[in-house]
TORKOL-4160 file (C-alpha; in steps of 0.2 Angstrom, whole numbers, padded with zeros to 4 digits, m for minus):
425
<pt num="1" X="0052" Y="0000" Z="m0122"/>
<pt num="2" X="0045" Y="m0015" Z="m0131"/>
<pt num="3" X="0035" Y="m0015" Z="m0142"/>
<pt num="4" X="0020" Y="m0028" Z="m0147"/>
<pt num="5" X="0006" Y="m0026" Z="m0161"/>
<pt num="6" X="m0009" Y="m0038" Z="m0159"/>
<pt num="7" X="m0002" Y="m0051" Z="m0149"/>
<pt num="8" X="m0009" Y="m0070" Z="m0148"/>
<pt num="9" X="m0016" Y="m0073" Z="m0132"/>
<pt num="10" X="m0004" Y="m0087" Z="m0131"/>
<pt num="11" X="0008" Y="m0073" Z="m0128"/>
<pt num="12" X="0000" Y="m0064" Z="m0116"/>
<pt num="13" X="0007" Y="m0070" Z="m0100"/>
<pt num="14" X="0022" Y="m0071" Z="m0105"/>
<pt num="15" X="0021" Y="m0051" Z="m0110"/>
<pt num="16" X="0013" Y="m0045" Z="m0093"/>
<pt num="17" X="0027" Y="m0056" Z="m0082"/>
<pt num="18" X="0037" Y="m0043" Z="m0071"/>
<pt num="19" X="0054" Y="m0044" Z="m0071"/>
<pt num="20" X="0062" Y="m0053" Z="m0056"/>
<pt num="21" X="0081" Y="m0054" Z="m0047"/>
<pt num="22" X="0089" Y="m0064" Z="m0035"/>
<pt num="23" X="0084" Y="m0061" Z="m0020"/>
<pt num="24" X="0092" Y="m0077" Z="m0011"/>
<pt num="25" X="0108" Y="m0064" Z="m0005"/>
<pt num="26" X="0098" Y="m0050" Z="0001"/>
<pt num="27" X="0088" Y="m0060" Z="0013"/>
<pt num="28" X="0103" Y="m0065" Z="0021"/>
<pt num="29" X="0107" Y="m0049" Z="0023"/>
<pt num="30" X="0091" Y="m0042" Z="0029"/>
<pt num="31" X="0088" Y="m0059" Z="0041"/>
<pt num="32" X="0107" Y="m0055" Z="0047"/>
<pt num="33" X="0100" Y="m0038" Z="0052"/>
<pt num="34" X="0085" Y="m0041" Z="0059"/>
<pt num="35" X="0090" Y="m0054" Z="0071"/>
<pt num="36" X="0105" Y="m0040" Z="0075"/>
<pt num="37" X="0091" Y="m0028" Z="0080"/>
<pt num="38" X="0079" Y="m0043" Z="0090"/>
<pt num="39" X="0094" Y="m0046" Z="0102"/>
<pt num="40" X="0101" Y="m0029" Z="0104"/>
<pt num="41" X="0089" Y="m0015" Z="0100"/>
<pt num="42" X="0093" Y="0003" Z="0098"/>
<pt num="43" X="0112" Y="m0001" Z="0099"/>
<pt num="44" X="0112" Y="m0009" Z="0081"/>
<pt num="45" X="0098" Y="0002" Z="0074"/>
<pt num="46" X="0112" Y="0018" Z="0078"/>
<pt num="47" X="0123" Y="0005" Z="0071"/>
<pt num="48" X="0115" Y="0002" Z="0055"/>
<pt num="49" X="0111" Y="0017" Z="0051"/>
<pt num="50" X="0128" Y="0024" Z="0053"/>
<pt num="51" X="0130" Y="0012" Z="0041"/>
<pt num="52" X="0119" Y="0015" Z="0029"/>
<pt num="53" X="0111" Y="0033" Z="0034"/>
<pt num="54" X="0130" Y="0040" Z="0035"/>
<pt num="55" X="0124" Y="0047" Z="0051"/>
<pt num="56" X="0130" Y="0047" Z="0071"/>
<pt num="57" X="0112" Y="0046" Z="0083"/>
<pt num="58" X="0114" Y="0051" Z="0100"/>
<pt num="59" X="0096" Y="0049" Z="0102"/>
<pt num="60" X="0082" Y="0037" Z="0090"/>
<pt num="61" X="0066" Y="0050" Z="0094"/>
<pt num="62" X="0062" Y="0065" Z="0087"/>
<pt num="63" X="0059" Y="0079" Z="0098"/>
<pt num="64" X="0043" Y="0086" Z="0097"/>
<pt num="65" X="0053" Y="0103" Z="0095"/>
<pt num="66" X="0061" Y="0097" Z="0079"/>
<pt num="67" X="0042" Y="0093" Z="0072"/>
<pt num="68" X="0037" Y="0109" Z="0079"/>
<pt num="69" X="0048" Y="0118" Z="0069"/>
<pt num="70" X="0046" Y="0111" Z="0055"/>
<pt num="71" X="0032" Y="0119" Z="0047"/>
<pt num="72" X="0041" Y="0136" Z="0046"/>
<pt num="73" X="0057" Y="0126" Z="0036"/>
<pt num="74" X="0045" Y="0122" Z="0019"/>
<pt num="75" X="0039" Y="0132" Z="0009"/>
<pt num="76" X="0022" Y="0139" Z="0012"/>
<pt num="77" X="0013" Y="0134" Z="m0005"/>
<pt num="78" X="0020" Y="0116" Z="0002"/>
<pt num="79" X="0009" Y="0117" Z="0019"/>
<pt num="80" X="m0006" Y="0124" Z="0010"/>
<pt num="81" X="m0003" Y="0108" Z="0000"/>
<pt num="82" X="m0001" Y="0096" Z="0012"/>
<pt num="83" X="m0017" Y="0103" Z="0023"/>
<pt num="84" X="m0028" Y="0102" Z="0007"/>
<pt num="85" X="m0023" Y="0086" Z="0004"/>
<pt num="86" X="m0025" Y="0078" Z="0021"/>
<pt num="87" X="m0042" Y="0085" Z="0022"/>
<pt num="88" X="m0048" Y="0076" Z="0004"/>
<pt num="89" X="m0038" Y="0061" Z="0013"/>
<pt num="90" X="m0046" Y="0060" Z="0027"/>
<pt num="91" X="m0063" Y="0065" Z="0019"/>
<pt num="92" X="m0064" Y="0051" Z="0008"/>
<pt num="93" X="m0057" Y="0038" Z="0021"/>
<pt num="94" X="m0071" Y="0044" Z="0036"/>
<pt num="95" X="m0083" Y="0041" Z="0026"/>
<pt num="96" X="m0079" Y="0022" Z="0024"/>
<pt num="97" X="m0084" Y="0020" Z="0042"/>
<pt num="98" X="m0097" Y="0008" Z="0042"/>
<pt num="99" X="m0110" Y="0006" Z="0059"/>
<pt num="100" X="m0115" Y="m0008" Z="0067"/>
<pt num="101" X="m0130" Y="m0022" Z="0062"/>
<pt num="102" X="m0136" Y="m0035" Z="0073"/>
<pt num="103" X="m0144" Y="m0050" Z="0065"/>
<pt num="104" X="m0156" Y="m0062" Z="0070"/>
<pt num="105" X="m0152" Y="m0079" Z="0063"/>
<pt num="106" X="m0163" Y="m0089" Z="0072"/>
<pt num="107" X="m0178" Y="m0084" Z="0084"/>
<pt num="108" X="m0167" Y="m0080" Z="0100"/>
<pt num="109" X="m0148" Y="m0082" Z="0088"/>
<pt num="110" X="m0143" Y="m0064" Z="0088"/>
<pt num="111" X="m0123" Y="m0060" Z="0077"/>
<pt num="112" X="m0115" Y="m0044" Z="0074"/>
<pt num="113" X="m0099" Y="m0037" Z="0073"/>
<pt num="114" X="m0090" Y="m0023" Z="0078"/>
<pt num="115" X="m0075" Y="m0014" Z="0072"/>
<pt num="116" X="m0061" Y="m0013" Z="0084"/>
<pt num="117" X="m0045" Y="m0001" Z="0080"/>
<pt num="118" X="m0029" Y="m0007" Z="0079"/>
<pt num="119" X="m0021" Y="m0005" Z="0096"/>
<pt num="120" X="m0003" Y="0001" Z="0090"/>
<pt num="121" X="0003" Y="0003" Z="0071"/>
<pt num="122" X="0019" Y="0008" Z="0065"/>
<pt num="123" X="0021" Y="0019" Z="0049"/>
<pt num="124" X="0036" Y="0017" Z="0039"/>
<pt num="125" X="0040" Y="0034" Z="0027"/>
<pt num="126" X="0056" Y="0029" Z="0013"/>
<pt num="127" X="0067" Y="0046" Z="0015"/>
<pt num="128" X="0081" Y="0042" Z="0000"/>
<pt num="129" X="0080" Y="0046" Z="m0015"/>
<pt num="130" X="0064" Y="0054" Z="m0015"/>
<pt num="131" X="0056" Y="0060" Z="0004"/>
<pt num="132" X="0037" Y="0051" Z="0003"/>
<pt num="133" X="0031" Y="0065" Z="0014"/>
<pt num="134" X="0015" Y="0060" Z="0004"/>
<pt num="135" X="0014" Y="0043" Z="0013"/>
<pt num="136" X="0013" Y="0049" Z="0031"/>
<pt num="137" X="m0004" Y="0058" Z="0025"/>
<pt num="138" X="m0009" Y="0041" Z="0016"/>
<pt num="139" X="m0006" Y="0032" Z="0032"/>
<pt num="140" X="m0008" Y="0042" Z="0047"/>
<pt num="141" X="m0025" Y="0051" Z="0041"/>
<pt num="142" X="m0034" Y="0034" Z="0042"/>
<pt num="143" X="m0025" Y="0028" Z="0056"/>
<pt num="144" X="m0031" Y="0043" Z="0067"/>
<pt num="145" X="m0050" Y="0042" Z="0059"/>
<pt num="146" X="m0050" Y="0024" Z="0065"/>
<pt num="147" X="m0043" Y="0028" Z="0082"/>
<pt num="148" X="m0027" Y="0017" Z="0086"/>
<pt num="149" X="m0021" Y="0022" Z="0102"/>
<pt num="150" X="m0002" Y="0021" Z="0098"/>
<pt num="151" X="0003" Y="0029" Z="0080"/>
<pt num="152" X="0022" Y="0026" Z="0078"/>
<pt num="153" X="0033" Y="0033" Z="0063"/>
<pt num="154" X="0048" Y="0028" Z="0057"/>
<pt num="155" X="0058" Y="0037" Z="0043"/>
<pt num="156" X="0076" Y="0036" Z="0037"/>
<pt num="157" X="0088" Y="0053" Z="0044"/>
<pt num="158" X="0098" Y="0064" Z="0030"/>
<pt num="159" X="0118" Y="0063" Z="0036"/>
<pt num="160" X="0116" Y="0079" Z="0047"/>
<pt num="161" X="0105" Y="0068" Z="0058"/>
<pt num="162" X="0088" Y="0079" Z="0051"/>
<pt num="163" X="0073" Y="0071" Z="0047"/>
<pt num="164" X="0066" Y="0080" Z="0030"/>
<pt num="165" X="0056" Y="0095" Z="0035"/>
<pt num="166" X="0041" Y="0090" Z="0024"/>
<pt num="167" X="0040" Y="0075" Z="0032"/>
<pt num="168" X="0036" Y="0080" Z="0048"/>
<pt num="169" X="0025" Y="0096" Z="0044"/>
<pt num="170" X="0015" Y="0080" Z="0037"/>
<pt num="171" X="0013" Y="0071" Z="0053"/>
<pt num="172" X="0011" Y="0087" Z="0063"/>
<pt num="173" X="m0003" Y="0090" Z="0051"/>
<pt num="174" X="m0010" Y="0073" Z="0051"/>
<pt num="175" X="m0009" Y="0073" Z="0072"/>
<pt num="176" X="0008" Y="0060" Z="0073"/>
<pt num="177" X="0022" Y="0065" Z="0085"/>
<pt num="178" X="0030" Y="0049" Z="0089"/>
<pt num="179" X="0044" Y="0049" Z="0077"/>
<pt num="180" X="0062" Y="0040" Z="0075"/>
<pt num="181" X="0074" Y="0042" Z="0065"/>
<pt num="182" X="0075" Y="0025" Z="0058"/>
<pt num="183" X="0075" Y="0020" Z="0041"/>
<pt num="184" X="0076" Y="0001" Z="0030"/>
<pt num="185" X="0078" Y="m0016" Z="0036"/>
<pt num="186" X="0082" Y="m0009" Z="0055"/>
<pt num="187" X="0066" Y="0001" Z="0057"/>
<pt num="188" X="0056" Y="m0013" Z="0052"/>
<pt num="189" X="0065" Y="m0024" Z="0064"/>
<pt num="190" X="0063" Y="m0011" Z="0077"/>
<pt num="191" X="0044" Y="m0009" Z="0074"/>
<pt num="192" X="0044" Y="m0028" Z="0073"/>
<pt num="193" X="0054" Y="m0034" Z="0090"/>
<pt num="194" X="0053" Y="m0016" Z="0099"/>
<pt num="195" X="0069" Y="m0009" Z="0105"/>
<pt num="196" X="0071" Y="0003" Z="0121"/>
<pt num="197" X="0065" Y="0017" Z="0112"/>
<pt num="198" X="0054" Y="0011" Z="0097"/>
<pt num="199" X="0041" Y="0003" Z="0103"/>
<pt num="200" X="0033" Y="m0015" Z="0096"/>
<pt num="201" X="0018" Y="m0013" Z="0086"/>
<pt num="202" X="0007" Y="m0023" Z="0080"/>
<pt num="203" X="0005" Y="m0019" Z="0061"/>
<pt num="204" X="0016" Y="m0008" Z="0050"/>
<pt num="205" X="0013" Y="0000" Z="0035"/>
<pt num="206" X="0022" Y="0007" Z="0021"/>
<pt num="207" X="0031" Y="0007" Z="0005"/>
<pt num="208" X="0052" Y="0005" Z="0001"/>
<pt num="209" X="0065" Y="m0003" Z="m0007"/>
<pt num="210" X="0067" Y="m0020" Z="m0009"/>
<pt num="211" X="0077" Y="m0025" Z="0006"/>
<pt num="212" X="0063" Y="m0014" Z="0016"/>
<pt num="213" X="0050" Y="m0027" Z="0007"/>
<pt num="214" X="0059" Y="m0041" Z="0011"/>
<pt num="215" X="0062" Y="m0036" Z="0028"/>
<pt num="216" X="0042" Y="m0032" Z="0031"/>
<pt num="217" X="0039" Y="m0052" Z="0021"/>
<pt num="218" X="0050" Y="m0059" Z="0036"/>
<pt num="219" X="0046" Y="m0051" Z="0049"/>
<pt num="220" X="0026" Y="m0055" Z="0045"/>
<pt num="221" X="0028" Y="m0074" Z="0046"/>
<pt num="222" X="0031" Y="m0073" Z="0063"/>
<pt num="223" X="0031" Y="m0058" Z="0073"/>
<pt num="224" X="0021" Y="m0042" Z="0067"/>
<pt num="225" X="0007" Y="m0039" Z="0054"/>
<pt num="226" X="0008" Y="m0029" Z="0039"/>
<pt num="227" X="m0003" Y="m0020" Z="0025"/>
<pt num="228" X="0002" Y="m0031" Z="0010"/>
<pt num="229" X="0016" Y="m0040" Z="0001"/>
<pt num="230" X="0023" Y="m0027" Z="m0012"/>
<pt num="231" X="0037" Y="m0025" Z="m0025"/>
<pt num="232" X="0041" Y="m0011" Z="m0038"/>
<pt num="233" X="0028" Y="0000" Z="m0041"/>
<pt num="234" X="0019" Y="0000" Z="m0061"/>
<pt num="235" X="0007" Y="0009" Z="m0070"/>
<pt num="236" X="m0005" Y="0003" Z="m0084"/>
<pt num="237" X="m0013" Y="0015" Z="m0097"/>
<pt num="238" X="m0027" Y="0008" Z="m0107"/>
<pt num="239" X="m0027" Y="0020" Z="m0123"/>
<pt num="240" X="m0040" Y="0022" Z="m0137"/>
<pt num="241" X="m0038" Y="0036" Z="m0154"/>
<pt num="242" X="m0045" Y="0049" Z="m0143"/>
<pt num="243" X="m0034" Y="0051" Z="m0130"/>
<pt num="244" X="m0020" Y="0065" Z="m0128"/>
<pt num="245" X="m0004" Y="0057" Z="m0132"/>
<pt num="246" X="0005" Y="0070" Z="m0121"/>
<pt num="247" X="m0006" Y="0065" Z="m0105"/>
<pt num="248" X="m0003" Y="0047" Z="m0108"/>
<pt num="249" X="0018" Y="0048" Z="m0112"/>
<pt num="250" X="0019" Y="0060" Z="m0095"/>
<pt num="251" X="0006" Y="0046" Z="m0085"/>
<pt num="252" X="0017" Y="0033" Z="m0088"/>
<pt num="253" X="0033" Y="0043" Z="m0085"/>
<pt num="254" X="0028" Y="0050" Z="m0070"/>
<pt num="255" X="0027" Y="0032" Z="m0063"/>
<pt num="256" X="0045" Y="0026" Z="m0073"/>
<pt num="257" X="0053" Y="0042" Z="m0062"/>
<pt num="258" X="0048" Y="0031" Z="m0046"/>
<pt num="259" X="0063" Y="0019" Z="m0049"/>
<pt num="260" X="0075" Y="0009" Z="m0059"/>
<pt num="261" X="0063" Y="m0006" Z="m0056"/>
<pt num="262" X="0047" Y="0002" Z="m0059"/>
<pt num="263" X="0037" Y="m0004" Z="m0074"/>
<pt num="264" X="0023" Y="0004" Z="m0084"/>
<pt num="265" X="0011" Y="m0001" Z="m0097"/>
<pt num="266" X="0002" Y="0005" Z="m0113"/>
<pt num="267" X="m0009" Y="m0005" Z="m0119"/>
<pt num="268" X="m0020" Y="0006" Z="m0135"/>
<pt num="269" X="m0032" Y="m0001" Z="m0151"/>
<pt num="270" X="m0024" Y="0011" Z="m0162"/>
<pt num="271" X="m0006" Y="0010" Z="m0170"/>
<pt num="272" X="m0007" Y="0030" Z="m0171"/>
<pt num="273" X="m0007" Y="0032" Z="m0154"/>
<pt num="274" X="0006" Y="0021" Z="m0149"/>
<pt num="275" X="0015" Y="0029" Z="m0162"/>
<pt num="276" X="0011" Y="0046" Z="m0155"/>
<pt num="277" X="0015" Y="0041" Z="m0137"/>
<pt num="278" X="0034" Y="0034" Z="m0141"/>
<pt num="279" X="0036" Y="0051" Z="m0149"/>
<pt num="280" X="0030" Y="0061" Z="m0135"/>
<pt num="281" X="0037" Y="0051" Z="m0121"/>
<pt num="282" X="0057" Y="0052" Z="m0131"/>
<pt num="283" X="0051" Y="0073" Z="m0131"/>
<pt num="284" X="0046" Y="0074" Z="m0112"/>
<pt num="285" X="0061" Y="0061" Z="m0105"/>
<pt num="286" X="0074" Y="0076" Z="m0110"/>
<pt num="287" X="0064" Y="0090" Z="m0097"/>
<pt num="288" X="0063" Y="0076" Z="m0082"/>
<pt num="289" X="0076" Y="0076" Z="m0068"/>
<pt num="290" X="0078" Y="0060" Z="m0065"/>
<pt num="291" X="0078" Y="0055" Z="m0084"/>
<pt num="292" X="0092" Y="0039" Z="m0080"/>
<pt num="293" X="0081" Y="0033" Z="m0068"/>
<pt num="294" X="0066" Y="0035" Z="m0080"/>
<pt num="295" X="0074" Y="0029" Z="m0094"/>
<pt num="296" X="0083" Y="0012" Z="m0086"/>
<pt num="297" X="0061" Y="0008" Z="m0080"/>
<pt num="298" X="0056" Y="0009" Z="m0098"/>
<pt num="299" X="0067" Y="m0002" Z="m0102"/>
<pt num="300" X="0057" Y="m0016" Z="m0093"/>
<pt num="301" X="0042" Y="m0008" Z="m0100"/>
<pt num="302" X="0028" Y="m0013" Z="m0113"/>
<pt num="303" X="0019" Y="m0003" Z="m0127"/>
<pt num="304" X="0006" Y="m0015" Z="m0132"/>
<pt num="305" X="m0007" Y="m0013" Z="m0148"/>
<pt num="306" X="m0024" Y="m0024" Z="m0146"/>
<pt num="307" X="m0038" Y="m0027" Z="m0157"/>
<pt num="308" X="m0051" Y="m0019" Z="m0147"/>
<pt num="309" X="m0056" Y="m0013" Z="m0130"/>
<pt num="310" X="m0061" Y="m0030" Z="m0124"/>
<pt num="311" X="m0046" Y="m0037" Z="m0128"/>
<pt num="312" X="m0037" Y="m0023" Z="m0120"/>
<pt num="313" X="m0049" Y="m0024" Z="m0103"/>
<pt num="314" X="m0044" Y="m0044" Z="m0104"/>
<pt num="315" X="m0027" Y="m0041" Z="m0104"/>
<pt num="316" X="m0027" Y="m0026" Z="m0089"/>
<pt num="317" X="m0036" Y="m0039" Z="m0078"/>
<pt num="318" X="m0022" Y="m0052" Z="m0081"/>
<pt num="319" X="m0008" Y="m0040" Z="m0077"/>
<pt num="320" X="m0019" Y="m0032" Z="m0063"/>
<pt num="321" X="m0006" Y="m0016" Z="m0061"/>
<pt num="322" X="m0006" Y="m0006" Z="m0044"/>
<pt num="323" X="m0011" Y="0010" Z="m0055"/>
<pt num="324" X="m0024" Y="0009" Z="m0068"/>
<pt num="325" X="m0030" Y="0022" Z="m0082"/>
<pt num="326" X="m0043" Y="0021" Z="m0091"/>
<pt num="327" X="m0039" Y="0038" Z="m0105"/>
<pt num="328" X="m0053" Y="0035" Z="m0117"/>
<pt num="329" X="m0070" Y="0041" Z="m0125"/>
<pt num="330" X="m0079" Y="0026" Z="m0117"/>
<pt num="331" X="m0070" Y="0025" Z="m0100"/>
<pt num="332" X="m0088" Y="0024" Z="m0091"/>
<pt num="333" X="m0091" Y="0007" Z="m0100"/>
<pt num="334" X="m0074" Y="m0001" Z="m0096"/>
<pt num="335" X="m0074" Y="0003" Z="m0081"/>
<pt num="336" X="m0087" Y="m0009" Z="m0074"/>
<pt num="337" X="m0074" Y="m0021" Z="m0082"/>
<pt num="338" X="m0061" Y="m0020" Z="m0071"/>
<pt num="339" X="m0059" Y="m0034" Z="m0062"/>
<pt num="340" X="m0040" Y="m0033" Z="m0056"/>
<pt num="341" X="m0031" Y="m0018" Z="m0052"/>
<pt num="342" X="m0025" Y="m0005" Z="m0035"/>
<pt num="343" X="m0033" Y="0009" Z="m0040"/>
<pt num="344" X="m0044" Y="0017" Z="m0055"/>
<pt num="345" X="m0041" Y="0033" Z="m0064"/>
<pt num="346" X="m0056" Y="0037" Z="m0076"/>
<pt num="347" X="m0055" Y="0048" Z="m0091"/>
<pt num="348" X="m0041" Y="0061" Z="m0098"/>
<pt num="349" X="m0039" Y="0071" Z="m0083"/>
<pt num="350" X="m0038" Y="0057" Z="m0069"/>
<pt num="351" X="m0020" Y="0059" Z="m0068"/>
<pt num="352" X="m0011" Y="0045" Z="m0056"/>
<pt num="353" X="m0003" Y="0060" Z="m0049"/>
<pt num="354" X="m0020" Y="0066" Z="m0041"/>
<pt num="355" X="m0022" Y="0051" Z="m0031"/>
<pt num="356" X="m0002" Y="0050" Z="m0026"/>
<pt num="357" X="m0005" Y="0066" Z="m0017"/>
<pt num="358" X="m0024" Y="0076" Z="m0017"/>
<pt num="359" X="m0039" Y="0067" Z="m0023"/>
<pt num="360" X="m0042" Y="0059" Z="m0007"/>
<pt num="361" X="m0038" Y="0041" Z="m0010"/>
<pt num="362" X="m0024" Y="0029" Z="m0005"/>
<pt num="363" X="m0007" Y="0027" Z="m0014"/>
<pt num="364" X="m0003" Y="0011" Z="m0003"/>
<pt num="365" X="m0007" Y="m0001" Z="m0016"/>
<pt num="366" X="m0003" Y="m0019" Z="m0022"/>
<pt num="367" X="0010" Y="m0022" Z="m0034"/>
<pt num="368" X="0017" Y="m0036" Z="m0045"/>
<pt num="369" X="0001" Y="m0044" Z="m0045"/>
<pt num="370" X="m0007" Y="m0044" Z="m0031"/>
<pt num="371" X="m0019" Y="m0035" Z="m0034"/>
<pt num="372" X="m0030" Y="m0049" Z="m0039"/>
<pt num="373" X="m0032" Y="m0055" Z="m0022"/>
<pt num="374" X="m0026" Y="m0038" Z="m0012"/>
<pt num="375" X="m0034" Y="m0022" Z="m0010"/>
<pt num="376" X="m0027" Y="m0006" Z="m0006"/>
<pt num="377" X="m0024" Y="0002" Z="0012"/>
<pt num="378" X="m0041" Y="0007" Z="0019"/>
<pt num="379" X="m0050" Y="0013" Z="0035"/>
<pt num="380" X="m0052" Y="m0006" Z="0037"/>
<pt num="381" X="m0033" Y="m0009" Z="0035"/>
<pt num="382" X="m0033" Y="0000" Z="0053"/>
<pt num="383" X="m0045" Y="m0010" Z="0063"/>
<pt num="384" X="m0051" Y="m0028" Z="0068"/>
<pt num="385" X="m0068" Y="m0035" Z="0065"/>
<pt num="386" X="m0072" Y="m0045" Z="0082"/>
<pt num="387" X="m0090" Y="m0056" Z="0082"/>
<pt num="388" X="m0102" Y="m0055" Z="0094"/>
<pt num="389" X="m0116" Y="m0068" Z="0098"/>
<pt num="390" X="m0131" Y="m0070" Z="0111"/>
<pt num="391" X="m0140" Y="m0085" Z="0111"/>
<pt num="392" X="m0156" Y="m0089" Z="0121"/>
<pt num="393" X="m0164" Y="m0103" Z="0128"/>
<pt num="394" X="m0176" Y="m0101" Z="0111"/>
<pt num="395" X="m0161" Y="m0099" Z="0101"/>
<pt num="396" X="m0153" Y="m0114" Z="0108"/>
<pt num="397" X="m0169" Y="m0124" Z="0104"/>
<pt num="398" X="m0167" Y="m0118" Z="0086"/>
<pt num="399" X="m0151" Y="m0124" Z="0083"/>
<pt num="400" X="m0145" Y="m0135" Z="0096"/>
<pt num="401" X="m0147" Y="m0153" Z="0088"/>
<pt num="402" X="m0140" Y="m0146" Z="0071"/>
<pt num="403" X="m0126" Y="m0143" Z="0081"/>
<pt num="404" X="m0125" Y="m0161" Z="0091"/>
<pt num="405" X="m0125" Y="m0167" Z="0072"/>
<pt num="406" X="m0113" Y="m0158" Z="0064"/>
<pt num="407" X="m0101" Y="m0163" Z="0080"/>
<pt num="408" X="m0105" Y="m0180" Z="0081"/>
<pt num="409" X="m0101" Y="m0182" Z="0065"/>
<pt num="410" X="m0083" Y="m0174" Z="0064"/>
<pt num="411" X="m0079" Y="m0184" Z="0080"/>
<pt num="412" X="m0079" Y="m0169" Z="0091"/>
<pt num="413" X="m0088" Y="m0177" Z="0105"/>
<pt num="414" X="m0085" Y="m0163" Z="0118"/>
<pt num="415" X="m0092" Y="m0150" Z="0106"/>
<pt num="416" X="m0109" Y="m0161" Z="0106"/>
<pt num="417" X="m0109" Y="m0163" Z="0123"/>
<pt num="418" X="m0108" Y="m0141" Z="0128"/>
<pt num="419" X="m0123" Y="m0141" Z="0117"/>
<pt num="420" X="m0131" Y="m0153" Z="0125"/>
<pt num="421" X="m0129" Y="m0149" Z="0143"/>
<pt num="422" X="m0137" Y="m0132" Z="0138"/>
<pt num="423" X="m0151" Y="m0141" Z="0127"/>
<pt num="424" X="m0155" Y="m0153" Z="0145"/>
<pt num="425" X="m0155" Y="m0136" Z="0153"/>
């Protein structure tokens, strides 16, 4: 990890800048495989993921016999947990519901608007490395609660041609049973175009890797919606000489396990801590699993000392990271300084974890960046706002010659002349 002590601000950027590859070969490739599944369907999905999957698929859907059983193939601690979990989810994500207000503008000018579900949605769950059976709760609980019609999901086989059991115990828990074995750039295409099994949806959620991103990036210009542009995912830590250095070093390596491209961010006001942190990060990196993939993230990571908090707040906001901790005595204050950021985790023991999986809020969350103009998935990620007006013969009194005026003037003459027809009326 580098490290930097009191930085010029002249620096700054520079410091918080993400590190960035090549893409210009992988969209080829992911453009090559998209246009493969546009013209021929589930014939190159089963080809692709041959392919890449390593498996041979008679059939793209999941029987509901399969999801059925699933639930009896994980272990029962793990149910519990996942039913806890989507009931905190969907708590927190019905009670963002919001009801409808008509106002009057004008005497006789009556607006509102009204919040219309998503018709169809796809839900795209990574299986590799790491099963996200975590993300079908994220995404399927506030899908359901906003009440799109059609809920598809499409999640990436093992080489026996199984879908991991966890992952659909979660969508039989969370009330999804139209499932496909289909994972990376194929099942976004399939989602995107429609194959004879998949069907076309109209946004699609969900994290992955890199060619998955770029897949969703494409496919957005033109052809389907999505929740948000994404790249690797980070955590920032915003330490003070109060905080536990053991909580901090396993915060940020419990986001450097993600993946090799993950990044994650200390930034502290006291040498010691920093200090302290490295020592205990060196200490837990030895009992983790997945210490290479860990240990390859912290080498694009940053361990940063600041003058004081305000400084430290300052330079949060410009990285805007997908994860944020607050970990000190004062985390109240600074939080009603956070300007940028995914999601907030205030004091000691607000572990990222907790919203990863339990707390009730959403893990789909901008990265790189864009969380200075992105927010996270919401129930409003899952519908449409549509306007509603009714105007009177009062109402058009009101505001009819503001209207002829405002079209005359940009040249739109048939817009003047609607309004006045009604005005002569």
């Amino acid at each position: 990890m580098k490290t930097y002590e009191y930085p010029p601000r002249s620096l700054w950027p520079e410091i918080i800048r993400r590190p960035r590859t090549d893409t210009s070969k992988l969209e080829a490739t992911v453009k090559s495989i998209l246009a493969d599944v546009k013209d021929n369907g589930d014939q190159a999905v089963r080809k692709y993921e041959e392919r890449f999957d390593h498996v041979r698929l008679d059939s793209l859907m999941v029987e509901q016999k399969e999801i059925d059983e699933s639930v009896n193939l994980i272990p029962k601690e793990l149910y519990d947990a996942l039913v806890l979990a989507h009931g905190n989810i969907c708590k927190f994500h019905a009670a963002q519901r919001m009801g409808t207000q008509k106002v009057e503008t004008q005497p006789g000018v009556t607006c509102w608007q009204v919040s219309v579900p998503i018709e169809k949605v796809g839900l795209y769950v990574p299986g590799g490395t790491a099963p996200l059976f975590s993300t079908v709760l994220m995404l399927a609980a506030p899908a359901k609660i906003a009440g799109c019609d059609e809920i598809v999901l499409c999640t990436p086989p093992s080489c026996d041609g199984k879908i991991n059991p966890a992952i659909l115990a979660a969508a039989k828990i969370a009330g999804v049973s139209k499932i496909f074995n289909a994972g990376g750039v194929q099942a976004i295409g399939a989602m995107a175009y429609g194959t004879e099994s998949i069907p076309k949806v109209y946004k699609i959620f969900g994290p992955g890797n890199s060619f998955v991103m770029a897949a969703k990036q494409i496919v957005s210009v033109h052809d389907v919606a999505i929740d948000m542009p994404a790249g690797p995912s980070e955590v920032c830590v915003i330490a003070d000489e109060t905080s536990n250095p053991a909580f901090v070093a396993a915060d940020l390596l419990s986001q450097a396990e993600h993946g090799t491209d993950s990044q994650v961010v200390l930034i502290t006001t006291s040498e010691k801590t920093l200090a302290d942190v490295r020592h205990e990060i060196d200490s837990q990196l030895a009992m983790i699993p997945r210490r290479e993939t860990a240990e390859q993230s912290l080498a694009n990571s940053k361990l940063i000392v600041v003058k004081d908090k305000n400084d430290a707040m300052e330079l949060s906001n410009m990285y805007a990271p997908e994860h944020l901790i607050i970990s000190t005595s004062d985390y109240d204050r600074l939080a009603q300084k956070v300007v940028n950021a995914g999601s907030v985790f205030l004091g000691k023991y607000s572990c990222e974890s907790a919203g990863d999986y339990a707390s009730g809020t959403n893990h789909t969350l901008p990265t790189h960046g864009y969380a200075t103009a992105f927010n996270g998935v919401n129930l409003d990620s899952f519908n449409r706002k549509i306007t509603f007006q009714h105007i009177t013969k009062e109402g058009i009194r009101n505001i009819g010659h503001a209207v002829e005026t405002m079209a005359e003037h940009e040249k739109l003459i048939a817009h003047k002349y609607a309004m006045t027809l009604r005005l002569k009326d």
